[in-house]
C-alpha positions as CSV (number, residue, x, y, z in Angstrom):
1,X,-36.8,-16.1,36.1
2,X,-35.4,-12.6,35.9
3,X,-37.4,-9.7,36.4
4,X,-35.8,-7.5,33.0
5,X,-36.2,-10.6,30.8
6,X,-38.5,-12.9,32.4
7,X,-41.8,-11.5,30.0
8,X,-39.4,-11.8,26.8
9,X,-40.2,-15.4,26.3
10,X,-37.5,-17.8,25.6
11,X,-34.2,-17.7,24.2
12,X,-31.4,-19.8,22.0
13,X,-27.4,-19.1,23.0
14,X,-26.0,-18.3,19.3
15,X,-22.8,-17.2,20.4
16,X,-20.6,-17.0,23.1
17,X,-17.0,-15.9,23.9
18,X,-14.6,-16.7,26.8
19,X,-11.9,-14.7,28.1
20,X,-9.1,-15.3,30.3
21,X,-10.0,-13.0,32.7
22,X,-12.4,-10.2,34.1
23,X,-10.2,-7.3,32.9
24,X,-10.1,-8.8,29.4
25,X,-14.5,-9.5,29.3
26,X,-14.4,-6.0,30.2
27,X,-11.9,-4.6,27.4
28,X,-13.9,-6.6,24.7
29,X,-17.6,-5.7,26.3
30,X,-16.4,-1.9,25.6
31,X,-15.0,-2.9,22.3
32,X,-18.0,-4.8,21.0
33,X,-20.2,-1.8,22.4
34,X,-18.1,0.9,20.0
35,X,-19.4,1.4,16.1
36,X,-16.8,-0.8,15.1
37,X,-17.1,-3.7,17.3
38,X,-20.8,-3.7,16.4
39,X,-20.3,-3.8,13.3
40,X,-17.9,-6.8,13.9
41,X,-20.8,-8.5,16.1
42,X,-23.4,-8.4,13.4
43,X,-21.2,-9.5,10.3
44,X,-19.8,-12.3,12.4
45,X,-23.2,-13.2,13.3
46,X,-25.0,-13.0,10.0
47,X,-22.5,-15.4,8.4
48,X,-23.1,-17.5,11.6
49,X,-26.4,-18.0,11.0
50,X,-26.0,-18.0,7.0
51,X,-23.8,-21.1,7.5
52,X,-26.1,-22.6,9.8
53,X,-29.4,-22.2,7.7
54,X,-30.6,-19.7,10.3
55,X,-32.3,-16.4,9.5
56,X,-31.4,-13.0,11.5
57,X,-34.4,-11.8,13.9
58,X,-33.1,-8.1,13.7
């Protein structure tokens, strides 16, 4: 129903995080944005989805 996404098709949640607060989303959104954190993201989850049977789509 969004305009940005809405011609994408559909989607499956794979992974999700929750955080205590609004100033702690934001600290780990500009973390998971550096190299590192990146890095983190995709080795976390390619052995998600190597666990789960799954194949990356990237």
């Amino acid at each position: 129903m969004v305009v940005s996404t809405k011609n994408r098709g559909t989607f499956e949640l794979i992974y999700y995080e929750a955080c205590i607060d609004k100033y702690d989303a934001l600290r780990r959104e500009r973390y998971l944005k550096t190299g590192m954190g990146k890095r983190y993201l995709k080795n976390r989850l390619k052995r998600f989805l190597s666990l789960t049977g799954r194949s990356a789509a990237w």
